[in-house]
Residue frames as a rotation matrix with the C-alpha (Angstrom) as fourth column:
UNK 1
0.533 0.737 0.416 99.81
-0.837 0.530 0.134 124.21
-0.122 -0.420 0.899 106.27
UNK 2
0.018 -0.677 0.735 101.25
-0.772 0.458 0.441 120.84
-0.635 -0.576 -0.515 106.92
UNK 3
-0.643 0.375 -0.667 100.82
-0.443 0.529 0.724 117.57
0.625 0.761 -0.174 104.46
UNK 4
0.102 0.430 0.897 98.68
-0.734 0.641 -0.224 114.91
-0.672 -0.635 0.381 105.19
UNK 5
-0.260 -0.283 -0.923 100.04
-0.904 0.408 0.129 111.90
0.340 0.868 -0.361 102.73
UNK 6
0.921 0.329 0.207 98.97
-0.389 0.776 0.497 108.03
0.003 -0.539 0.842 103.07
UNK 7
0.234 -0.965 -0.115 101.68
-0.962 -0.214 -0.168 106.17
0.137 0.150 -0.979 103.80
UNK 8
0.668 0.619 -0.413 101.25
-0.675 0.737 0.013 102.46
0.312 0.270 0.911 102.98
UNK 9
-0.078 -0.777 0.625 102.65
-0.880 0.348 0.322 99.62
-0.468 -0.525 -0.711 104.83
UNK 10
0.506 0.151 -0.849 103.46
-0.501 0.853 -0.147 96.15
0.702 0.499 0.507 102.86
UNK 11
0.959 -0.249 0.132 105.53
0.151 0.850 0.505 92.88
-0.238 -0.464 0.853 103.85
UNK 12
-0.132 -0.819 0.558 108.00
0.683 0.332 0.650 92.22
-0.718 0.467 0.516 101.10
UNK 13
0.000 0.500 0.866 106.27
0.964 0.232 -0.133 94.11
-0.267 0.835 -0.482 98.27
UNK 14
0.048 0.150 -0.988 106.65
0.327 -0.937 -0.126 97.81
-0.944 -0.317 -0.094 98.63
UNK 15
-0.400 -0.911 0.099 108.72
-0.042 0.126 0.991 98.10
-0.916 0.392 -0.089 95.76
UNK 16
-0.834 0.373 0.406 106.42
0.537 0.718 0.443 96.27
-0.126 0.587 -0.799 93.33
UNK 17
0.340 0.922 -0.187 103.44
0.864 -0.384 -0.324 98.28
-0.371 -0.052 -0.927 94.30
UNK 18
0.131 -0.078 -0.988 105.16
-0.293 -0.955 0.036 102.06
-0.947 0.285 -0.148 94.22
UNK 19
-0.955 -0.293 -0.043 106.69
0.013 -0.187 0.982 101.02
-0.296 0.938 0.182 90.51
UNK 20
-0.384 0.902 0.197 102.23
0.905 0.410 -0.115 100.17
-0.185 0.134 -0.973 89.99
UNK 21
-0.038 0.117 -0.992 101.73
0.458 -0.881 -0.121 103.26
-0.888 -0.459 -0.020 91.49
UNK 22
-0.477 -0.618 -0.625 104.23
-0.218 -0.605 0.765 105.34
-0.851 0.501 0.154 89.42
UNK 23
-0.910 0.150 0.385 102.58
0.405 0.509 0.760 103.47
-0.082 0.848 -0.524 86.11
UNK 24
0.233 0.734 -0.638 99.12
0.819 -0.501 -0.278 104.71
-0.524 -0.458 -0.718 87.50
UNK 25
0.965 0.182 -0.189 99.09
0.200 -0.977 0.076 108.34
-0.171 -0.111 -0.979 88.21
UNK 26
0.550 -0.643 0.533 102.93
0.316 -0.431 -0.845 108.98
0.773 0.633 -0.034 86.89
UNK 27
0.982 0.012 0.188 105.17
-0.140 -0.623 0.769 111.34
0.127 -0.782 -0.611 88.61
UNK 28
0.138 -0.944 -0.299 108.92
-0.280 0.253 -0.926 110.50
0.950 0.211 -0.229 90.11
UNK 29
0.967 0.217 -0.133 109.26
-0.084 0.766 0.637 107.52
0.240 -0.605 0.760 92.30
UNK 30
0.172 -0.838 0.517 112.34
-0.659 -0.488 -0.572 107.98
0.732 -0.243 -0.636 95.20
UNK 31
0.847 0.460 -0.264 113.27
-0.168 0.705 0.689 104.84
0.504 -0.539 0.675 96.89
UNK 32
-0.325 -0.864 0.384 115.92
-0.937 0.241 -0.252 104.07
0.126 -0.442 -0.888 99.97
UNK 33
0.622 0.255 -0.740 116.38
-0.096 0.963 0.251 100.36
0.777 -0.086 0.624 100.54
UNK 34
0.981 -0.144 0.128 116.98
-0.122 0.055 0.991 98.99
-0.150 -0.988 0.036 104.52
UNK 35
0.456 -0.842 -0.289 120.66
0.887 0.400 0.232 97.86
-0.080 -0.362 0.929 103.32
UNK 36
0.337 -0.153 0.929 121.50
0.179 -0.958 -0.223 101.84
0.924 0.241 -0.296 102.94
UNK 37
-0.064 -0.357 0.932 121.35
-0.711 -0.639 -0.293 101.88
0.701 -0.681 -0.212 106.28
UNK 38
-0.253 -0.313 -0.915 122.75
-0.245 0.936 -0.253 98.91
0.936 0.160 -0.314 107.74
UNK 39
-0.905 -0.373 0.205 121.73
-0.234 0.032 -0.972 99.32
0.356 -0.927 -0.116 111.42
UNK 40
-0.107 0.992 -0.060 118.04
-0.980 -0.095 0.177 99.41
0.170 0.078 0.982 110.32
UNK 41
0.775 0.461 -0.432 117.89
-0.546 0.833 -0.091 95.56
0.318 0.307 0.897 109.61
UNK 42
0.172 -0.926 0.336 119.73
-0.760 0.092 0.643 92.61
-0.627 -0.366 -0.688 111.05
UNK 43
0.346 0.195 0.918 118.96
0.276 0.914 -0.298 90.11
-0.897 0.356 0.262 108.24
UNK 44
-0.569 -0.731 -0.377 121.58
-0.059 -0.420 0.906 90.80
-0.821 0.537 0.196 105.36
UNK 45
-0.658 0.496 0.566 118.55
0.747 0.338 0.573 89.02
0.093 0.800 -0.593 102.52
UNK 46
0.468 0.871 -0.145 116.64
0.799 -0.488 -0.351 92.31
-0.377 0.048 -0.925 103.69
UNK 47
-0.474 -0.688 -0.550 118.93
0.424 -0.726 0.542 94.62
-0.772 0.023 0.635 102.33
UNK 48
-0.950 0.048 0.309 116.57
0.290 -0.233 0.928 95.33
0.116 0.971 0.207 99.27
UNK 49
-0.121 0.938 -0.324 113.69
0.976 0.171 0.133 95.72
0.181 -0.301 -0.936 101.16
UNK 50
-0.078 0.059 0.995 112.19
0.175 -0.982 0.072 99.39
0.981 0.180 0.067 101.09
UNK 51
-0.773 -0.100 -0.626 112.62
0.633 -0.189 -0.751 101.87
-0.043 -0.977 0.209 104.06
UNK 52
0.088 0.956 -0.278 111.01
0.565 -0.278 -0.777 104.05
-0.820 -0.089 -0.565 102.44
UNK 53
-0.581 -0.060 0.812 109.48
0.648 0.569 0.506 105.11
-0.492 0.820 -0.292 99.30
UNK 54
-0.095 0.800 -0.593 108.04
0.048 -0.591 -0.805 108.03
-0.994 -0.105 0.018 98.32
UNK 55
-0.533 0.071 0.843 106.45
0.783 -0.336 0.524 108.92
0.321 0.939 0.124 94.42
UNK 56
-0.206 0.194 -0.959 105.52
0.372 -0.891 -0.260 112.09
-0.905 -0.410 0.112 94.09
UNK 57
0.386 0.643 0.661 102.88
0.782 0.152 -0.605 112.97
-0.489 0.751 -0.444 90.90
UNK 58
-0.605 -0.425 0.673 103.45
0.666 -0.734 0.136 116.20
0.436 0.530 0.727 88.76
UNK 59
0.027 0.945 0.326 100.05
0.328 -0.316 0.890 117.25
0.944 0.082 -0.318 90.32
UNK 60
0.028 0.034 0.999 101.48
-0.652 -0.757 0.044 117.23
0.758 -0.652 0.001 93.15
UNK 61
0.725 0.350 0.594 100.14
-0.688 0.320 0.651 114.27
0.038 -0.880 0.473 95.42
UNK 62
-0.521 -0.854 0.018 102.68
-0.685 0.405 -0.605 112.12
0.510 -0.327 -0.796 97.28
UNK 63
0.736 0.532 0.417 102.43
-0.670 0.487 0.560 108.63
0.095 -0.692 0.715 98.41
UNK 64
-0.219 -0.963 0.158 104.70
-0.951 0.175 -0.256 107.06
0.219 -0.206 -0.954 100.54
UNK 65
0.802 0.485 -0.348 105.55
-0.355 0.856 0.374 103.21
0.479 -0.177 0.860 101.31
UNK 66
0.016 -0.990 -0.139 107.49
-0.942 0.031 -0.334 100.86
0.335 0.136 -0.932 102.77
UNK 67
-0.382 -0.245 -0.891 108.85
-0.011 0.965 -0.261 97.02
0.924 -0.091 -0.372 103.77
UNK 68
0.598 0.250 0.762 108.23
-0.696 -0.308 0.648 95.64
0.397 -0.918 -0.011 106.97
UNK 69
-0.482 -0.876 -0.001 111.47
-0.783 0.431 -0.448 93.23
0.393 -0.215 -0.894 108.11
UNK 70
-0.015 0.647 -0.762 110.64
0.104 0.759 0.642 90.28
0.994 -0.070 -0.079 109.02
UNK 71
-0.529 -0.162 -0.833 111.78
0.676 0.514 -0.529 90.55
0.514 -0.842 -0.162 112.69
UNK 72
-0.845 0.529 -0.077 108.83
-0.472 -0.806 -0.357 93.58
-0.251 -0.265 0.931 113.01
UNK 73
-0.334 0.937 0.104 105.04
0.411 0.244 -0.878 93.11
-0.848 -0.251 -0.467 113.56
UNK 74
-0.984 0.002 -0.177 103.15
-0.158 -0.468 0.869 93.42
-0.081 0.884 0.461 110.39
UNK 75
-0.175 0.981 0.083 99.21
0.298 0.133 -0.945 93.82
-0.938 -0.141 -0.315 109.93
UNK 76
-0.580 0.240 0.778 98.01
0.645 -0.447 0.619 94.45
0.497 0.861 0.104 106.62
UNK 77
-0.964 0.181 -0.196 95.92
-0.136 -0.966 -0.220 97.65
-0.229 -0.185 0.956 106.49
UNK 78
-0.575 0.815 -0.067 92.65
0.788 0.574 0.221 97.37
0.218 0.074 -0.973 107.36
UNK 79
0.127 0.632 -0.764 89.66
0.896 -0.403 -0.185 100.01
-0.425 -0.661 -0.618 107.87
UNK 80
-0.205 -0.571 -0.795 91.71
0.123 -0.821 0.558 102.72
-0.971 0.016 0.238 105.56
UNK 81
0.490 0.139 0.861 90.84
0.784 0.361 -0.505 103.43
-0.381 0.922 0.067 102.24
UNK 82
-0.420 -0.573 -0.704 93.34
0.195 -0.815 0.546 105.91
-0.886 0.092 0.454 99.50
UNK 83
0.264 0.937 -0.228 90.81
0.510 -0.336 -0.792 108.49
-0.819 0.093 -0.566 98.05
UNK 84
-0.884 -0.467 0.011 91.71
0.279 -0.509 0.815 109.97
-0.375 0.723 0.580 94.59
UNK 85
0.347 0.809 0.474 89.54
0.937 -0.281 -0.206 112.98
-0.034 0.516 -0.856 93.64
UNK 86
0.488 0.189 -0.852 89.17
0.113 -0.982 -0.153 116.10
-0.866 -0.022 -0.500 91.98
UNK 87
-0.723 -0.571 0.389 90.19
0.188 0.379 0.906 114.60
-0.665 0.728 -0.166 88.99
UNK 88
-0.358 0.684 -0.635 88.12
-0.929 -0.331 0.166 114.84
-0.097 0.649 0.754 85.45
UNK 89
0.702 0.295 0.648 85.61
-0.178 0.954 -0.241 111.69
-0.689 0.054 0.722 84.72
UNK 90
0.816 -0.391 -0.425 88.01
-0.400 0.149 -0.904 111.31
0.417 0.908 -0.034 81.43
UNK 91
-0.421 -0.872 -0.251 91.56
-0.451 0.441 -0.776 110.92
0.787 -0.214 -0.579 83.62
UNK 92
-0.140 0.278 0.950 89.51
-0.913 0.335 -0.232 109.45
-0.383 -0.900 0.207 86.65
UNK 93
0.805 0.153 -0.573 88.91
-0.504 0.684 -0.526 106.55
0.312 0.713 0.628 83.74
UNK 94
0.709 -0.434 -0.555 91.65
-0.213 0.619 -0.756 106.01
0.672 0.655 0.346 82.75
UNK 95
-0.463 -0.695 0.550 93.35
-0.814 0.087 -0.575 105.89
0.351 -0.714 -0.606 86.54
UNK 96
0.275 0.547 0.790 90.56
-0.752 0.635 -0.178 103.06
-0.599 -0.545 0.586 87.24
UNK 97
0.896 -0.284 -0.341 91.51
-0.283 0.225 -0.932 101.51
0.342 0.932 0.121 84.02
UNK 98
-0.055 -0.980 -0.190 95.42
-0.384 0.196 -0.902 101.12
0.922 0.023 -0.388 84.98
UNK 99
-0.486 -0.234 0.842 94.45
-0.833 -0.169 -0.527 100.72
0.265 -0.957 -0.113 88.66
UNK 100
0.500 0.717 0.486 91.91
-0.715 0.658 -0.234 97.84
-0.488 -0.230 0.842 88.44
UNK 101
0.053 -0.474 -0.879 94.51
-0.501 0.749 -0.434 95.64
0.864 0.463 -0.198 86.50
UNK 102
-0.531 0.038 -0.846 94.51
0.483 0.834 -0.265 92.30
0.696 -0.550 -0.462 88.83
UNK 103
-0.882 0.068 0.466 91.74
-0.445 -0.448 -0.775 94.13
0.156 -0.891 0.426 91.49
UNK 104
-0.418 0.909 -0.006 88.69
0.907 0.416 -0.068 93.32
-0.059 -0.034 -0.998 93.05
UNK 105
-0.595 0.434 0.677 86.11
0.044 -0.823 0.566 96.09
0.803 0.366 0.471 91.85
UNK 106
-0.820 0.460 -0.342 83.78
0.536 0.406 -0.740 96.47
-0.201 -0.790 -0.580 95.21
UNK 107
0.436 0.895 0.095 81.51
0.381 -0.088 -0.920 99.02
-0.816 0.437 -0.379 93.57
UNK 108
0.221 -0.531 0.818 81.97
0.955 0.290 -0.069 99.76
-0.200 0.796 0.571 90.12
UNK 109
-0.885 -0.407 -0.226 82.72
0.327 -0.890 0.319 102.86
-0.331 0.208 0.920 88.31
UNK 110
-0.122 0.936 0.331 79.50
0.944 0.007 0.330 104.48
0.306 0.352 -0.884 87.79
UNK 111
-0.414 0.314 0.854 77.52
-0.072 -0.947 0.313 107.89
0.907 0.068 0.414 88.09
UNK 112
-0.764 0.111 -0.635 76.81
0.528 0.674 -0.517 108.42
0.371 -0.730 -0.574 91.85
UNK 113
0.475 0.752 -0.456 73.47
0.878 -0.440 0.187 110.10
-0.060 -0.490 -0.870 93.42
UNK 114
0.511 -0.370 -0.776 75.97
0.467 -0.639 0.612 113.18
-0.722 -0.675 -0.153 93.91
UNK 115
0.945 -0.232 -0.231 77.16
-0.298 -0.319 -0.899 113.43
0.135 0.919 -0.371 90.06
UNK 116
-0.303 -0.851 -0.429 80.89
-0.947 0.217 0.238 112.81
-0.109 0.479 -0.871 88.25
UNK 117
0.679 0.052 -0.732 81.92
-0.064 0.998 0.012 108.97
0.731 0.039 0.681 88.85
UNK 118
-0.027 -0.395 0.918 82.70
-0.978 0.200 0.057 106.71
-0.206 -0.897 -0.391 91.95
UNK 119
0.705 0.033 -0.708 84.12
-0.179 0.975 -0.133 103.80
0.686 0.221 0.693 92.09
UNK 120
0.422 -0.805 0.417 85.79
-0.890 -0.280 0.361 101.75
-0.174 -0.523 -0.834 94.55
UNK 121
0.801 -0.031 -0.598 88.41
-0.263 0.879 -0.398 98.71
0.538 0.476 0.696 94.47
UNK 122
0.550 -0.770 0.322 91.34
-0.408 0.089 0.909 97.28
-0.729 -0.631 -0.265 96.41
UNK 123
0.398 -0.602 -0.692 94.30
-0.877 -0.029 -0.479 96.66
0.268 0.798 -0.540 93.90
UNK 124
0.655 -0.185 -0.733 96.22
-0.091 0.943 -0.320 93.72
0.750 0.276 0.600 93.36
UNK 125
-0.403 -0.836 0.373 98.14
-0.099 -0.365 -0.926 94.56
0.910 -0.410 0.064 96.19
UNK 126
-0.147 0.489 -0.860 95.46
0.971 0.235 -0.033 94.16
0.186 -0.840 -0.510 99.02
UNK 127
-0.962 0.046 -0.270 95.24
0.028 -0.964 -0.266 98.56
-0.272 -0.263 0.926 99.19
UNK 128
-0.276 0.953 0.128 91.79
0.870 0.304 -0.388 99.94
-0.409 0.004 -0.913 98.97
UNK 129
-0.980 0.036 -0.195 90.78
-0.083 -0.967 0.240 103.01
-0.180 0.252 0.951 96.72
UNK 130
0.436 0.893 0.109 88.20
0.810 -0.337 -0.481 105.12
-0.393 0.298 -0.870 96.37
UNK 131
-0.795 -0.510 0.328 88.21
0.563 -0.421 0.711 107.21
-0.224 0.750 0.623 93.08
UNK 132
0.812 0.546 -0.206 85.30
0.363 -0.749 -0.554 110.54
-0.457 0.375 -0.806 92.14
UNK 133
-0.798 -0.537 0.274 86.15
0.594 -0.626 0.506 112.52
-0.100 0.566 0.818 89.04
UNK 134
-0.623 0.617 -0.480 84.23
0.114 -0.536 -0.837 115.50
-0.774 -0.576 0.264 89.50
UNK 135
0.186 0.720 0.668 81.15
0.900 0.149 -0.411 116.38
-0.395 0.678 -0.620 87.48
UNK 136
-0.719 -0.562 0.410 81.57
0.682 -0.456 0.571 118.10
-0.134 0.690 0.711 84.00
């Protein structure tokens, strides 16, 4: 079967977020930067700017990022939210915990009609999660 990973688009910031990330939920965090491949970018000050960025947990799960040059259309991400479940309520904690450093909380962490805990929040970054650790 195929993947289906999110794959997260910033400005300038890619960088900054995946190392967040990698703090988070762990794992090993694999970054190319546009001046690797000089034909990508014509603005030499983007040479540090991610192409792309993948971390990739022990558990498995894999999220990718990257830059957007300046001389490319950029939209922040809107309408999309990255879902982290099937986790225990214990590590589902303590990923809201590391993840909610500088966020806005939109609903908190709490027990939902449906059992474990749900919570959602958009990180300091402007991303939006939604987090269920399943019921014990």
């Amino acid at each position: 079967m195929p993947d289906l990973n999110p794959y997260l688009s910033f400005r300038t910031d890619a960088r900054e977020a995946l190392e967040f990330y990698q703090s988070v939920l762990g794992g090993v965090l694999d970054i190319s930067v546009f001046g690797d491949f000089p034909d990508m970018v014509q603005d030499p000050s983007q040479n540090d700017l991610v192409m792309h960025g993948q971390l990739t947990t022990p558990e498995g799960l894999v999220l990718m990022a990257s830059d957007t040059p300046s001389g490319m259309t950029y939209e922040k991400p809107q309408g999309i939210s990255v879902s982290l479940s099937g986790n225990t309520q214990q590590v589902t904690q303590q990923v809201w915990d590391r993840l909610s450093d500088g966020a806005t909380i939109t609903v908190p962490l709490d027990v939902p009609p449906w059992g474990g805990t749900f919570g959602m929040l958009v990180d300091r970054f402007g991303i939006a999660w939604m987090l269920h650790g399943n019921p014990e």
